[in-house]
C-alpha positions in Angstrom: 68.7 78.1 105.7 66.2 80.5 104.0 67.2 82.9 106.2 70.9 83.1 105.3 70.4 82.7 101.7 68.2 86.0 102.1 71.0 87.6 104.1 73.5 86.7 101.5 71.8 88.4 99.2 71.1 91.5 101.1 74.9 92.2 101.3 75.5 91.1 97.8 73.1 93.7 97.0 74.0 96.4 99.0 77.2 96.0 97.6 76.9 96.2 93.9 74.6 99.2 95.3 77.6 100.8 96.7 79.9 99.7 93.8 77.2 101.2 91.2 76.9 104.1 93.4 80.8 104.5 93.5 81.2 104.7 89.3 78.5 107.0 89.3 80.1 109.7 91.2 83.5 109.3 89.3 81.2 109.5 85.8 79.8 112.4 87.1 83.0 114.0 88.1 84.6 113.5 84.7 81.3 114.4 82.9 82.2 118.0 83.4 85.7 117.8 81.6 89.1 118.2 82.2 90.4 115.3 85.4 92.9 113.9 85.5 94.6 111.2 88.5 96.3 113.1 91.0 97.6 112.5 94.5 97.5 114.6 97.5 99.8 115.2 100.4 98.6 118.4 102.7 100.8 120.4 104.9 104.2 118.3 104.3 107.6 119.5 106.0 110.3 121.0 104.1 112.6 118.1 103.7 110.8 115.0 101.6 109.2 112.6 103.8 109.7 109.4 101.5 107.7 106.7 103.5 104.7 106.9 101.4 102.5 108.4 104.2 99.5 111.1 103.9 99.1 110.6 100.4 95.4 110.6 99.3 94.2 109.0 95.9 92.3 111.5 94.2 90.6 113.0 90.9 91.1 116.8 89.8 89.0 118.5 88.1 90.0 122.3 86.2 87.0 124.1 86.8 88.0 128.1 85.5 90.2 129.5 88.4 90.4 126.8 90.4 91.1 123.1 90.4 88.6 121.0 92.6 90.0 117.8 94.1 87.8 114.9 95.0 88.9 112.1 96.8 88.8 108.6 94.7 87.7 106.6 98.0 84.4 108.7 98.6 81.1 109.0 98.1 81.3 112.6 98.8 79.6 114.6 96.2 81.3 117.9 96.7 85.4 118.3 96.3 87.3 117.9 99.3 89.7 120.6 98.4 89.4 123.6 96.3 92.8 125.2 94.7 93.0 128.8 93.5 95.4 129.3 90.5 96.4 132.5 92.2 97.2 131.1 95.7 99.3 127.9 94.0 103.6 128.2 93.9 104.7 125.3 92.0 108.1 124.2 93.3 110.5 121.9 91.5 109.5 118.9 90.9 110.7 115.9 91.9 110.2 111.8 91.5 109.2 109.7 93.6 111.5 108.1 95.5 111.2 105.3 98.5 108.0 103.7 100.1 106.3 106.5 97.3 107.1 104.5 94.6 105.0 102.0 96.4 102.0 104.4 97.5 101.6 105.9 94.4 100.9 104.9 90.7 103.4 103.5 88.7 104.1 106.8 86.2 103.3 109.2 88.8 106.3 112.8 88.8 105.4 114.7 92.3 104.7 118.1 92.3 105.8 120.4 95.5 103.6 123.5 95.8 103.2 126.1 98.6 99.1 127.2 98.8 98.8 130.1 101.0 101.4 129.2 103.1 100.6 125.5 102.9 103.2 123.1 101.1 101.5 120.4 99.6 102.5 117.5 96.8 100.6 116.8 93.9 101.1 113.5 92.4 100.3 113.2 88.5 101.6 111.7 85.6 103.7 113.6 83.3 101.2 114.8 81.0 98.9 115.8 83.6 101.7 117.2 85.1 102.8 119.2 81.9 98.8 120.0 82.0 98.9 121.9 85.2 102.1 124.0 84.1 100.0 125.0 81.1 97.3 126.1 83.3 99.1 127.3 85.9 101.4 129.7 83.1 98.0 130.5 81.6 96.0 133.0 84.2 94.4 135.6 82.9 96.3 138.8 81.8 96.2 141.1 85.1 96.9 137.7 87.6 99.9 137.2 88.7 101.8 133.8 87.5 103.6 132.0 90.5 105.3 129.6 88.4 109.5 128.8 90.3 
């Protein structure tokens, strides 16, 4: 009996651990500024696949010339992705439509961009969305703006 109880609460520690652990990284990740929500779908095919698959919860972060995308579901201190502001097309926009409603947050507008050849969707709200413009429109003078 002694013996489960102990086990018991091993796990429930290790867990609050791991759940303590988990809101550290995100406080961390926001402690630098400028995150927002976003989604990620990498290397999706021309025509929209709406059944909600490959999309990745996530955290961005605007660090100068780049945009550095963590996963949400991690413990991971380094961003999974990095995304140069003069490698990133922004395609039109478009809403979710489909299982996507259902894999991705409620407010969420979807974002198609080509990265160096890559098409990938973003997934943000609209004023995160209307955040990204701004910094994409806003490279220094000299960079060139890919902005459809």
């Amino acid at each position: 009996m002694f013996l489960a109880l102990l086990l018991c609460g091993l796990v429930v520690a290790l867990v609050m651990i791991g759940l303590f652990v988990f809101g550290l990284r995100r406080r961390l990740i926001q402690r630098a500024g400028g995150t927002f929500d976003c989604s990620l779908r990498w290397d999706v095919p021309e025509t929209p696949d709406l059944s909600g698959k490959g999309w990745v919860y996530g955290v961005a972060r605007y660090s100068g010339d780049e945009i550095a995308w963590f996963r949400v579901f991690s413990y991971a201190p380094r961003p999974r992705r990095f995304l140069e502001r003069s490698a990133i097309v922004a395609l039109e926009r478009r809403m979710p439509e489909g299982e996507e409603e259902l894999a991705l947050l409620s407010d969420a507008v979807i974002q198609p961009c080509m990265y160096n050849g890559v098409r990938l969707e973003l997934a943000m709200s609209e004023d995160a969305r209307t955040g990204f413009m701004a910094w994409l429109e806003a490279a220094p003078p000299g960079q060139r703006v890919n902005v459809a």
